[in-house]
N, C-alpha and C positions, 0 to 999 in steps of 0.2 A: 504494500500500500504506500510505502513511505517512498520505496524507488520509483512508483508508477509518479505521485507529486512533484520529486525532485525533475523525474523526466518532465514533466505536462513544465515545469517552471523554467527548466532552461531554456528553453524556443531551439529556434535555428542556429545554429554555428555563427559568431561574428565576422569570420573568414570569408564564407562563402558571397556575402554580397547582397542577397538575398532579404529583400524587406516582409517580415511576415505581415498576412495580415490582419486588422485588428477582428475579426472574426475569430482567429486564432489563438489571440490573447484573450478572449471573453472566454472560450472552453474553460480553461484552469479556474477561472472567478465563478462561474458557472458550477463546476462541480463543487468546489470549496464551501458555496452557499447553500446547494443542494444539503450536502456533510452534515454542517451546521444546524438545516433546519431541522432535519429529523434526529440529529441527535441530541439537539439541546432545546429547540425555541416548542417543537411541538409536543415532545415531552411536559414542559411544562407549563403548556398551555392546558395539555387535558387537566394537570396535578392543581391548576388555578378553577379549570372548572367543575371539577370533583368537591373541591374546599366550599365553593360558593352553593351549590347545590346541599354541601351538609350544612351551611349557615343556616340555608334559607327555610330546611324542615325539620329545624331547631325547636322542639314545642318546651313550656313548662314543666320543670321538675328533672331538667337532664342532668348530667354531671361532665360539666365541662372542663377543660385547662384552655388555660389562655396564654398565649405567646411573652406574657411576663412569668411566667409562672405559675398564677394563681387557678387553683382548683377550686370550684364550688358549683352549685347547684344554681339555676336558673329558675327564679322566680315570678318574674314575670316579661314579657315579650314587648318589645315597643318598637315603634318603624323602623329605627337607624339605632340602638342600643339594646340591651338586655339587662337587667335588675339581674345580678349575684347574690345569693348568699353566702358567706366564705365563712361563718362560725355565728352560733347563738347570738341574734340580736345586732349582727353587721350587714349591711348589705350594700353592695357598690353599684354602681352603675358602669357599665361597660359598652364600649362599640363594637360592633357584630363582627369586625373585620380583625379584633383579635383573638379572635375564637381561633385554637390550634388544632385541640384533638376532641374529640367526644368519647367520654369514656361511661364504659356499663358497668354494673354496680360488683365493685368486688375488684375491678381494672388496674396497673397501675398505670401512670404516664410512661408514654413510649420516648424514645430518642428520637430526634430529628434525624433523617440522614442523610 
């Protein structure tokens, strides 16, 4: 893989005189970006629309962790945030978009990876 790049990058000999042309230089930027998108950008595009999907059937009483750390239970649902409970008689408010993981009861938090 790495000698087929190194080839596609050299072009033509500088000797021979020879002007490639820019059709030719597009191939190598062309597959490069190819590479890129299925290796990185579309990957985590599904892993963005996976997240938003479990935000959004998010109901009352779940047991969430949130991208700061904090675990607790969801009390109550509002358009753009969510009411936490995190111990006896505390409850925060949070935005929806820190929601990390959803956890079942008995769960621990998982590692990012």
């Amino acid at each position: 893989m790495m000698a087929l790049m190194t080839w596609l990058a050299m072009g033509t000999p500088q000797g021979e005189g020879a002007q490639g042309s820019p059709f030719g230089m597009m191939v190598p930027m062309l597959f490069i970006f190819a590479i890129f998108y299925f290796m990185l950008i579309r990957p985590q595009q599904r892993k963005e629309k996976a997240r938003k999907q479990l935000i959004s059937d998010l109901k009352t009483g779940a047991r969430v962790m949130f991208s700061g750390g904090i675990i607790g239970t969801v009390t109550n649902v509002k358009e753009s945030t969510f009411i936490i409970k995190i111990s006896d008689g505390v409850k925060i408010e949070v935005a929806r978009g820190a929601v990390s993981q959803i956890l079942e009861k008995g769960d621990k938090p998982e590692e990012e990876k």
